[in-house]
C-alpha positions as CSV (number, residue, x, y, z in Angstrom):
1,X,106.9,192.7,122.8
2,X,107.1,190.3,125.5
3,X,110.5,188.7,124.8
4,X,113.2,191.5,124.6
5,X,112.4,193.0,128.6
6,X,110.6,189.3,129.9
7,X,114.2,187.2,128.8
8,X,117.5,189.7,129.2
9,X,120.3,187.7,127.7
10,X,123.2,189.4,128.5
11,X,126.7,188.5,127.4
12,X,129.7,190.8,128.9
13,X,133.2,189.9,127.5
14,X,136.4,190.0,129.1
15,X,139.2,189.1,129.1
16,X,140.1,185.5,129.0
17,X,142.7,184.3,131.1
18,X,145.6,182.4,129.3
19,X,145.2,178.8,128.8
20,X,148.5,178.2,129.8
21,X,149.6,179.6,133.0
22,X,152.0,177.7,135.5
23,X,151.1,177.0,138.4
24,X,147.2,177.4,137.3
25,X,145.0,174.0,137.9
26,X,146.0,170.3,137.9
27,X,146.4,169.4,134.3
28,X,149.9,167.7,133.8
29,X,152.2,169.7,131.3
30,X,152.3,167.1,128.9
31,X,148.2,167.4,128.7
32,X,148.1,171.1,128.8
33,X,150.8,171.1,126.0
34,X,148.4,168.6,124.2
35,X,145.4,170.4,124.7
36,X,146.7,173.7,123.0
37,X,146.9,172.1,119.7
38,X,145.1,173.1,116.9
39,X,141.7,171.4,116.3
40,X,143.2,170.4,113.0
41,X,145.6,168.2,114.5
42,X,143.3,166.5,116.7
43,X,141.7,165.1,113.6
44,X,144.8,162.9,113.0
45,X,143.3,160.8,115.7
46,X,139.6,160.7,115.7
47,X,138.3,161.3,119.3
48,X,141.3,163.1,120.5
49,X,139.9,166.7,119.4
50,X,136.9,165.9,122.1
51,X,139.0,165.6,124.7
52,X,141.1,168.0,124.1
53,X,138.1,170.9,123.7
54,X,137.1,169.7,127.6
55,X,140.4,170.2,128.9
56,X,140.6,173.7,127.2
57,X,136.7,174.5,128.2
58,X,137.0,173.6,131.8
59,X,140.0,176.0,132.3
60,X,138.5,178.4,131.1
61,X,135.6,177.9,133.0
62,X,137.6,177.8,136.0
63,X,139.0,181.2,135.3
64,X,135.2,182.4,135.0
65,X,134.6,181.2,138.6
66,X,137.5,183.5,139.8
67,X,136.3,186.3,138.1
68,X,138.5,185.8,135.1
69,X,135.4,186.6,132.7
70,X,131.4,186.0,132.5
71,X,130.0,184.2,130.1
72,X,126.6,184.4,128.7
73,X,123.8,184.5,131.5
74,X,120.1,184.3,131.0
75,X,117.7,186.4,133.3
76,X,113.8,185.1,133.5
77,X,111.5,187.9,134.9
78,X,109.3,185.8,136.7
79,X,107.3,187.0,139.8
80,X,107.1,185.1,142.4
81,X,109.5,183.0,141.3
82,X,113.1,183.9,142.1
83,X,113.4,180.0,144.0
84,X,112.6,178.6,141.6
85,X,115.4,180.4,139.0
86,X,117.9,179.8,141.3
87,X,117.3,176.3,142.1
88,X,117.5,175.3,138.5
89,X,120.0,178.3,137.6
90,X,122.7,175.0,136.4
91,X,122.6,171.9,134.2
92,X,121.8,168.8,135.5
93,X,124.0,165.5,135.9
94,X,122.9,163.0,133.5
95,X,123.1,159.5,133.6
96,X,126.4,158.0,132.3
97,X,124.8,156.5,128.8
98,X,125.7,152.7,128.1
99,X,127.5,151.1,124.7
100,X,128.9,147.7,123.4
101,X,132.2,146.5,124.5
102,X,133.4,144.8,121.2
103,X,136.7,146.6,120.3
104,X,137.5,148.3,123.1
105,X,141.2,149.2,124.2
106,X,142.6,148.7,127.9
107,X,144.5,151.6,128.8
108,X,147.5,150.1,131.0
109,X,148.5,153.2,132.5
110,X,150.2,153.2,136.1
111,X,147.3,154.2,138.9
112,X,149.2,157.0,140.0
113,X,146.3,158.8,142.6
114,X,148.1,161.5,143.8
115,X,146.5,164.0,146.3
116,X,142.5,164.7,145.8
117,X,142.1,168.3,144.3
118,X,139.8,170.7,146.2
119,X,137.3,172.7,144.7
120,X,136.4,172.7,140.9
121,X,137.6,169.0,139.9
122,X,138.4,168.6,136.0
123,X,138.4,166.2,133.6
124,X,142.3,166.0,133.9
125,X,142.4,165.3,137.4
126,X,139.8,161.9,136.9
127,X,142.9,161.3,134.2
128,X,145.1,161.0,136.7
129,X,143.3,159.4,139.7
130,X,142.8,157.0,137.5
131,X,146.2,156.8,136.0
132,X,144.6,156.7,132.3
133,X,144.5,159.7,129.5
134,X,142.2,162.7,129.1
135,X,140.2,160.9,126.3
136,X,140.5,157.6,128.4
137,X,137.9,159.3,130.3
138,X,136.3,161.5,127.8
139,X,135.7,158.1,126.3
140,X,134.0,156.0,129.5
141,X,131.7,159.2,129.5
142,X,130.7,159.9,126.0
143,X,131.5,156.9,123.9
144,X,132.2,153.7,126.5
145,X,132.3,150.9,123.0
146,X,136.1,152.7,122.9
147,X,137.0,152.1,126.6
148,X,137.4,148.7,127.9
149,X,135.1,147.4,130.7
150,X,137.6,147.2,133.8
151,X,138.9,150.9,132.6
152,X,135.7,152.7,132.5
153,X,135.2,150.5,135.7
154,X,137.7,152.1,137.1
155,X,137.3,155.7,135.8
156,X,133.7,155.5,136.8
157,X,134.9,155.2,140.6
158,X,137.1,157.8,140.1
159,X,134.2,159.8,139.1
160,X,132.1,159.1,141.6
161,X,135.0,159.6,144.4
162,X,136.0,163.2,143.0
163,X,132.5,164.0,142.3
164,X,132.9,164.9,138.7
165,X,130.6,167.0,136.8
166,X,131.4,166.6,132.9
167,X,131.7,170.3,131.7
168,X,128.2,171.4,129.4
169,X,130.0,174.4,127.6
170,X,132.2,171.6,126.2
171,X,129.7,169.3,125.5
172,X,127.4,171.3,123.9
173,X,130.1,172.4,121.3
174,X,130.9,169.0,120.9
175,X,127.7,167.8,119.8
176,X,125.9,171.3,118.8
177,X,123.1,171.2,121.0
178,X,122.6,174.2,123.8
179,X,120.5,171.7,126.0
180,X,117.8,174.6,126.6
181,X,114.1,173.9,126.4
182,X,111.9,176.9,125.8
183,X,108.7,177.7,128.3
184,X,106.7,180.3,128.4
185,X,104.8,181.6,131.6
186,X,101.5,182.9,131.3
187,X,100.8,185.0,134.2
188,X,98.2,184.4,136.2
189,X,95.2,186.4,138.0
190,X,94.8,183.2,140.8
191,X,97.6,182.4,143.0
192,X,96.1,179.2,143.6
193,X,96.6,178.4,139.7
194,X,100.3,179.8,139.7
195,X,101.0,178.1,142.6
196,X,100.0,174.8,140.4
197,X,102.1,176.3,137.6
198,X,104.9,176.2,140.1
199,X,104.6,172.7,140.9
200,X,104.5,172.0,136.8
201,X,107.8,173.9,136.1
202,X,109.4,172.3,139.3
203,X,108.8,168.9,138.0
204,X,109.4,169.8,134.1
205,X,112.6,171.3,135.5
206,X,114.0,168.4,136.9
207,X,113.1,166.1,134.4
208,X,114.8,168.3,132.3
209,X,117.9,169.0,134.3
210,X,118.0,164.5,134.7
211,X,118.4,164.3,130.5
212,X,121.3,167.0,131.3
213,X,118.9,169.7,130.0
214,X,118.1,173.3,131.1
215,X,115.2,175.6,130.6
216,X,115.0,179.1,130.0
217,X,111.2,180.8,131.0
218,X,109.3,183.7,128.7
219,X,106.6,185.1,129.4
220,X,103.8,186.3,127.3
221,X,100.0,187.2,127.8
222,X,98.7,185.7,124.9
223,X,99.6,183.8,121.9
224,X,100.8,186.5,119.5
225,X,103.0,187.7,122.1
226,X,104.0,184.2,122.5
227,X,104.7,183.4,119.2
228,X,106.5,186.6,119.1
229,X,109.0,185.3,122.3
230,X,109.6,182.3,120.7
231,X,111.0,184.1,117.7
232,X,113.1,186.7,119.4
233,X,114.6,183.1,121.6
234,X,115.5,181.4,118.7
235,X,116.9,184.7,116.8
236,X,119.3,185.8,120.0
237,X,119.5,181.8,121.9
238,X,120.4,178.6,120.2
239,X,117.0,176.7,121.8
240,X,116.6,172.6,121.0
241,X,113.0,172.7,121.4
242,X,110.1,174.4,123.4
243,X,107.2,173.1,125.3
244,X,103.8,174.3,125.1
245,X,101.6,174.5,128.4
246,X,98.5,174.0,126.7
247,X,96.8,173.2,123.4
248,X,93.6,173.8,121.2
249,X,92.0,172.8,118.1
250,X,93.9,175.4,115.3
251,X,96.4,176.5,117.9
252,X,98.5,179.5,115.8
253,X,101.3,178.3,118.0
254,X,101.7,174.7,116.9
255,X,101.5,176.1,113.3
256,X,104.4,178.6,113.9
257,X,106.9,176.7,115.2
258,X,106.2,174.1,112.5
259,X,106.8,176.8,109.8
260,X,110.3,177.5,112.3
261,X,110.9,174.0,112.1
262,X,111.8,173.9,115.5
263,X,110.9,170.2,117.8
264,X,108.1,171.1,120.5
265,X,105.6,169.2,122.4
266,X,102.4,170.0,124.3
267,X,100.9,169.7,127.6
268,X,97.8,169.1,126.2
269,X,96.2,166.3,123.4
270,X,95.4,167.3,119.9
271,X,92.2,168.4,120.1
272,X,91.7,168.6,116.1
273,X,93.0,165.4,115.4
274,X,96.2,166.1,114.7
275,X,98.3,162.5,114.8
276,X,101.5,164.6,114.2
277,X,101.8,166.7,117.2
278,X,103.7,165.0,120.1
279,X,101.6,165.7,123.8
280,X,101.5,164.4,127.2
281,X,98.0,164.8,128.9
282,X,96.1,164.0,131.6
283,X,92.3,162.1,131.1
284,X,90.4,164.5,132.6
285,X,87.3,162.5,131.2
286,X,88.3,159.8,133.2
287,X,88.7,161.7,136.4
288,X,85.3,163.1,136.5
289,X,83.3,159.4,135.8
290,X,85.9,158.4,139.4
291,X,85.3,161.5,140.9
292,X,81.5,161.8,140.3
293,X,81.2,157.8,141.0
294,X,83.0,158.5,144.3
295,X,79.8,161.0,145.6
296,X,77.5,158.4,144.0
297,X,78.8,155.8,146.6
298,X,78.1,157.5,149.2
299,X,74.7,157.8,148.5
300,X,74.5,161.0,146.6
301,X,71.5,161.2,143.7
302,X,71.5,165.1,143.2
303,X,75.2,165.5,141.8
304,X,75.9,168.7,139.7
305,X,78.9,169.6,137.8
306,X,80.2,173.4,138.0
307,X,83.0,173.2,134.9
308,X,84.1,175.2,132.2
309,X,82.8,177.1,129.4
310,X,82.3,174.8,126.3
311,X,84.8,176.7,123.5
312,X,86.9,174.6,126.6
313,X,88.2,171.2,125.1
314,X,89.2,170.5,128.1
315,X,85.9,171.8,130.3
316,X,84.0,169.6,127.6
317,X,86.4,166.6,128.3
318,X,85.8,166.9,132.1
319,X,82.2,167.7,131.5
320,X,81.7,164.3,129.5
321,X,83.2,161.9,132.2
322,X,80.6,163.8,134.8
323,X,77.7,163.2,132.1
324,X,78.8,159.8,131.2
325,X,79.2,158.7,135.1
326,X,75.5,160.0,135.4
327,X,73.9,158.4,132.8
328,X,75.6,155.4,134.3
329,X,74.2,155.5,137.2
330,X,70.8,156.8,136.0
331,X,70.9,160.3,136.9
332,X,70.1,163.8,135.8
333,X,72.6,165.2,133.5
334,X,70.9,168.8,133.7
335,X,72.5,169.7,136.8
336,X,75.6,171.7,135.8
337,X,77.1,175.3,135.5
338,X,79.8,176.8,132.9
339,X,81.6,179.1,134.5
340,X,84.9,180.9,133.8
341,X,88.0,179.2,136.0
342,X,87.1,182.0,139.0
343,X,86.7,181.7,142.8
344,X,83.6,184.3,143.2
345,X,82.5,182.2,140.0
346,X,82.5,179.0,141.5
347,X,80.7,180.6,144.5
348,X,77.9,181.7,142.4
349,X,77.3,178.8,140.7
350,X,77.2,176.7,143.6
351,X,74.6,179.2,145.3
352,X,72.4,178.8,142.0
353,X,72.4,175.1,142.4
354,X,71.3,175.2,145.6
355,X,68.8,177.4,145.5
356,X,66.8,174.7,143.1
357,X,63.8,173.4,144.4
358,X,66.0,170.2,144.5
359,X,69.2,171.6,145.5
360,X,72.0,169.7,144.5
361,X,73.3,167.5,147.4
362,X,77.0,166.8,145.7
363,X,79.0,168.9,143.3
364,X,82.0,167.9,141.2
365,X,84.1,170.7,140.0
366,X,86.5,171.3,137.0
367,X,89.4,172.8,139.2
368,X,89.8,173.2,142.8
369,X,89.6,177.2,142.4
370,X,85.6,176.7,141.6
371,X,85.7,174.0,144.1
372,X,87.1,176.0,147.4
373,X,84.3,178.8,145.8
374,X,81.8,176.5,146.6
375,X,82.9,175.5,150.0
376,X,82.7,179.0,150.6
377,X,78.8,179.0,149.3
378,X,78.5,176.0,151.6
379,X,80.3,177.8,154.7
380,X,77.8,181.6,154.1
381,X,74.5,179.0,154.2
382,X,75.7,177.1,157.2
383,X,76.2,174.1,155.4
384,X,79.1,171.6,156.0
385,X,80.7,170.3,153.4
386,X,80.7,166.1,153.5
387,X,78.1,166.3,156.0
388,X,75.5,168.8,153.9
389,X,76.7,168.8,150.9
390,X,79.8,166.5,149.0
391,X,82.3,168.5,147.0
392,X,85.3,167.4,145.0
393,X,87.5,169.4,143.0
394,X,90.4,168.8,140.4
395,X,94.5,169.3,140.6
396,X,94.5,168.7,144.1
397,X,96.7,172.0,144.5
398,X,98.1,172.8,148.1
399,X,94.9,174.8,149.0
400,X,93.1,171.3,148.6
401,X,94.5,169.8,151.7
402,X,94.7,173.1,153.9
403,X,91.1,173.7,153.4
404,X,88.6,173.1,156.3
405,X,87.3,170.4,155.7
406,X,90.5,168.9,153.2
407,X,89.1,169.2,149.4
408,X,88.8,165.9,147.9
409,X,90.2,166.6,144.9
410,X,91.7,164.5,141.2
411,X,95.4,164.7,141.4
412,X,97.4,165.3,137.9
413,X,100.9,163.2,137.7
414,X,102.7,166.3,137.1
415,X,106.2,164.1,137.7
416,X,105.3,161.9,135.0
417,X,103.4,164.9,132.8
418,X,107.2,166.5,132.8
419,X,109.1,163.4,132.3
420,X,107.3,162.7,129.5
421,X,107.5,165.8,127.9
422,X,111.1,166.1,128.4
423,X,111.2,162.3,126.5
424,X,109.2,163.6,123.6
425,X,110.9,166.3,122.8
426,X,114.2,164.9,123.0
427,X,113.4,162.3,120.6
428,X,112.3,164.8,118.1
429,X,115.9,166.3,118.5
430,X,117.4,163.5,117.9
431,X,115.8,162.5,114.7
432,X,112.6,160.9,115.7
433,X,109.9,161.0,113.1
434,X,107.0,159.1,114.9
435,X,105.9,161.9,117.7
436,X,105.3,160.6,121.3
437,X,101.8,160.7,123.0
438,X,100.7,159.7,126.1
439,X,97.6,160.2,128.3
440,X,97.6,159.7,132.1
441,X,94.9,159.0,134.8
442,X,94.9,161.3,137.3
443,X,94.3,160.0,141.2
444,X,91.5,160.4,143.5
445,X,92.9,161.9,146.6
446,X,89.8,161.6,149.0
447,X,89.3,164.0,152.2
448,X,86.5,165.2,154.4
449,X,84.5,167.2,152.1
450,X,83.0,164.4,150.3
451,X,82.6,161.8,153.0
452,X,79.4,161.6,154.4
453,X,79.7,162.4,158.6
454,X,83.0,164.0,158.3
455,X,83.6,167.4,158.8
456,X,87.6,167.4,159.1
């Protein structure tokens, strides 16, 4: 089983360090006082209870930093990949949310500033920079139609100038949400496709971390074992939602987190039809007819497609924009290979298309891993590629511009890819029933090896 040794979640308790300790922290005594009543009380005053939870949460959090206790901690086995955990180790900052003014209440406190606090800044300390209460500013943050617009004016610049950071543990009890997105990691047997993996989890992780999310990584092999992480997540870490890297027509996946009830979305359309499923993806379709016109301009009639095998939805997708560019255009659709998504692959296929009695003058690939396998066919027949022969390829990963000549290659809007993911599957957390869909055009980035007299 992939989950219990790929995600560790460890949780070592210890003791806590007393809430109320003189001398400990910023808080004024008549806010600590408040802040150790019960829960009950605070429901005299509806609002009150919030605040007082952050006060409590981020002292206790501050006696974590000094070693007081640890809380829980999640460790993702992921090779190759230890920047990338600690980079996106914390929550992000969201985006202060907006609300209606009507009914709001000045707080008239006295500004009294006081010296700025070093280190770990709390919610009680913006209290009193900016001489209002602790639910003053638990208000201008969470709920602003309660805080009048020249206080959370002013608490808002006391933010900014003590460079809060509104505590998650707090937050997430508040509104019972953990904030974690589930991802699992498939592991790869190309380092040019993990390195593109990379570049997707970078962008999904800041997206995420920019809606005040966080993700936590599994990794599985296939999609029992994935199924299986995703059930030992959910039975041992309060997960929102999970995202799926990938799709197909009857994918077991889709079907057994519907059964867990559990929001997810997919990179990757529904290939079955299924107008329920919420998925970003990119039109693959469309970037073969740009990529495939782009040879044709430059005066290229014997264009062949190496792609993927057709149980591939998405080979077939990429395959029909090359087949539908040609028929444009009045050329043969018969000059193509189905390979498997491999280097040495891509190699052979392009030495089989050259070796025609017409060789193919221009190939567009499915991914730039066949692609930089052809430019190594080209290189072992002395061929130059844009010169000889045009190639183009597809992801425009970092070996497509440190190649010799640069790969002209179809680059996928990852940035956008993540951000819409990251908006999909928050809306399904929060209630939405219509599912979000989008598909996105990937870019041409043009280099040397499809331009006719360049070599560079």
């Amino acid at each position: 089983m992939v989950g219990p040794h790929h995600v560790e979640v460890r949780s070592r308790d210890r003791q806590l360090p007393a809430v109320e300790q003189p001398g400990v922290g910023d808080v004024p005594p008549a806010h600590a006082a408040r802040a150790q009543l019960p829960v009950e009380r605070g429901q005299e005053h509806p609002g009150r209870g919030d605040a007082r939870r952050e006060v409590v949460q981020e002292r206790l959090e501050r006696g974590r930093s000094q070693g007081g206790c640890r809380g829980l901690g999640v460790v993702c086995n992921l090779r190759h990949r230890s920047d990338f955990i600690a980079k996106h180790h914390r929550l992000g900052k969201p985006a202060p949310r907006s609300g209606e003014t009507g009914g709001a209440v000045t707080d008239a406190r006295p500004h009294s500033r006081g010296p700025v606090p070093h280190g770990h800044v709390t919610l009680a300390d913006v209290a009193r920079h900016a001489g209002v209460s602790a639910q003053s500013v638990s208000n201008a943050l969470n709920n602003p139609a309660r805080v009048a617009p020249q206080t959370r004016e002013r608490i808002l610049a006391v933010v900014e100038e003590l460079g809060y950071r509104p505590n998650r543990s707090a937050r997430a009890l508040r509104n019972q949400r953990s904030r974690l997105i589930g991802v699992r990691v498939e592991a790869s047997r190309d380092d040019r496709a993990a390195l593109l993996l990379d570049q997707f989890l970078h962008a999904l992780a800041e997206s995420a971390s920019a809606n005040g999310c966080h993700l936590i990584l599994c990794q599985a092999d296939d999609e029992a074992e994935e199924i299986a992480a995703y059930r030992e997540l959910l039975g041992t870490t309060s997960v929102d939602a999970f995202v799926l890297t990938g799709a197909h027509a009857g994918d077991a996946r889709v079907a057994a987190l519907r059964d867990l009830r559990v929001p997810f979305a997919t990179f990757g359309r529904s290939w079955d039809g299924d107008t329920d499923l919420a998925w970003t993806d990119v039109d693959g379709r469309h970037g073969l007819y740009v990529a495939t016109s782009h040879v044709a301009a430059q005066g290229h009639r014997r264009i062949a497609h190496v792609g993927w095998p057709r149980s591939s939805e998405t080979g077939r997708d990429r395959l029909a924009g090359w087949e539908e560019a040609c028929k444009d255009l009045s050329l043969d659709t018969d000059l193509h290979a189905e390979v498997a998504d491999d280097f040495d692959q891509g190699r052979t296929a392009a030495h089989r298309l050259l070796d025609l009695s017409e060789p193919a003058t221009a190939i567009t690939c499915a991914s730039d891993t066949l692609a930089l396998g052809v430019l190594r066919a080209l290189s072992e027949r002395g061929l130059r590629a844009g010169s000889d022969v045009a190639v183009t390829g597809f992801d425009n990963s970092p070996a497509a511009a440190l190649s010799t000549p640069g790969l002209t290659s179809l680059r996928q809007p990852l940035e956008q890819v993540a951000h819409d993911l990251v908006t999909a599957v928050e809306a399904l957390v929060n209630g939405a029933t219509e599912p979000h869909q989008s598909l996105l055009q990937p870019e041409l980035v043009v280099r040397g090896s499809s331009l006719r007299g360049q070599t560079d």
